[in-house]
C-alpha positions in Angstrom: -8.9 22.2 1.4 -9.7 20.9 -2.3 -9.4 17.2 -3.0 -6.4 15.6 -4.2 -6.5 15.5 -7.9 -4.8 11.5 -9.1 -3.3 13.1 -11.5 -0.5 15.2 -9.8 1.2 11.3 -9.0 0.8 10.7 -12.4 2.5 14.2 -13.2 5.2 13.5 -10.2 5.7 9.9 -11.3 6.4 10.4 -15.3 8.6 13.5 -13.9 10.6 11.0 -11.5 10.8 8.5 -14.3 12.6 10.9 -17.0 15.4 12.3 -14.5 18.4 11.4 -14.1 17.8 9.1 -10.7 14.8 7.9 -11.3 15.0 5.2 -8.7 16.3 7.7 -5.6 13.3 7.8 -3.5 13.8 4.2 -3.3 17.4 4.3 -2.4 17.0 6.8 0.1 14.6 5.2 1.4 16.7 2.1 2.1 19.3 4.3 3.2 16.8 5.3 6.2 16.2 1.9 7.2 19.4 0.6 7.0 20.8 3.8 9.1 18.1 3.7 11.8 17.9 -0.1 12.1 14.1 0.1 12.2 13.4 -3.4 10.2 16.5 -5.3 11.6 15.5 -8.9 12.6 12.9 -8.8 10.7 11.6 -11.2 7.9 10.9 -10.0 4.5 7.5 -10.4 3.1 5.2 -9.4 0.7 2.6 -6.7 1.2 -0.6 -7.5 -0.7 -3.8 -6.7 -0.1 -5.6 -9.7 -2.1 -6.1 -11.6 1.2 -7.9 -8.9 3.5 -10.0 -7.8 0.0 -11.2 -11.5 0.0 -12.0 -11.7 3.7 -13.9 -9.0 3.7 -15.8 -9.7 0.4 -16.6 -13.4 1.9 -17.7 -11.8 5.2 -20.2 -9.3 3.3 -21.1 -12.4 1.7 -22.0 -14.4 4.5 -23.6 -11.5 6.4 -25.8 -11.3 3.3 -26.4 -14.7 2.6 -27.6 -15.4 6.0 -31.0 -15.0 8.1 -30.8 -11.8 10.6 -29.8 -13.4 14.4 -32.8 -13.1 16.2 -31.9 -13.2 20.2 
């Protein structure tokens, strides 16, 4: 299998963005959710990934910074 090329979302996204729905993977995609009552009850909340990134990067950096345990 070749790798994915970045560039085909580009391609697929400026194609998206010029029709005449550009926002209807969105709205079919609420229309799922809403329809199968996967999130209901649930809280809405940001997905970011700044706090794993930083818990790992201060991990590496302890693990680093640190003398080898010796047991």
């Amino acid at each position: 299998m070749a790798p994915f090329d970045p560039s085909l979302l580009a391609y697929f996204r400026r194609r998206l963005s010029r029709s005449s729905d550009p926002n209807r993977v969105i709205t079919r995609i609420k229309q799922v959710i809403a329809a199968t009552g996967v999130l209901a009850g649930r809280r809405r909340r940001a997905s970011d990934s700044t706090v794993p990134d930083d818990a790992v990067a201060t991990q590496d950096t302890v693990a680093r910074s640190s003398p080898p345990f010796a047991g």
